[in-house]
Residue, then its C-alpha position, 0 to 999 in steps of 0.5 A: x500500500x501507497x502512503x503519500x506525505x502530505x506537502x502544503x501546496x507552495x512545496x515542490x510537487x515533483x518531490x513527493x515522499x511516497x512510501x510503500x508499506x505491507x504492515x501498520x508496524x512499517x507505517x509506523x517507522x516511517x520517519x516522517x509518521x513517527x516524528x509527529x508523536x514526539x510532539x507536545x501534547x500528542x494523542x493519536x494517529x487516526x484514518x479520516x476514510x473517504x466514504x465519498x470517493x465512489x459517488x464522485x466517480x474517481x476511481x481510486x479513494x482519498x484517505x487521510x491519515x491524521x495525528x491528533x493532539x490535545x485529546x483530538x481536540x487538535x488535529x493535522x493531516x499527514x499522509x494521504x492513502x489513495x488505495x481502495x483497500x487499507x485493512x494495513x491500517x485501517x484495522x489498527x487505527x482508530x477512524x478520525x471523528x472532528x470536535 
């Protein structure tokens, strides 16, 4: 599975970080994933799941995986995952809910 960093749009788009992952534990050692639960206040990484993505008729999903801080009261997007299945993932993480 696919994990794309996520890069605000003044970066270079042509130099993506995009990394291939078979396991959540793989995830989770990605430097630029882990990096974020050092920071102050953090709570958890979560899966925001694109349950839309079929009715706009794109062939392939936009899942966000998120870091929450403050209790999720705070919350970043960091990657996103344009895969159809994302059991890796999915079945280890908690599914993101706004505050």
């Amino acid at each position: 599975m696919k994990i794309e960093r996520y890069r605000p749009a003044f970066f270079d788009m042509d130099s993506a970080e995009i990394n291939d992952i078979k396991s959540f534990d793989e995830l989770c050692n990605i430097e630029w994933v882990s990096q974020w639960s050092k920071y102050k206040n953090f709570f958890r990484y979560s899966i925001d799941i694109d349950k839309s993505w079929e009715l706009r008729g794109h062939c392939n999903p936009q899942h966000s995986l998120m870091c929450e801080f403050k209790n999720g009261a705070e919350w970043r997007i960091i990657a996103f995952i344009r895969e159809k299945d994302i059991t890796i993932i999915s079945n280890s993480l908690p599914e993101f809910n706004r505050k």
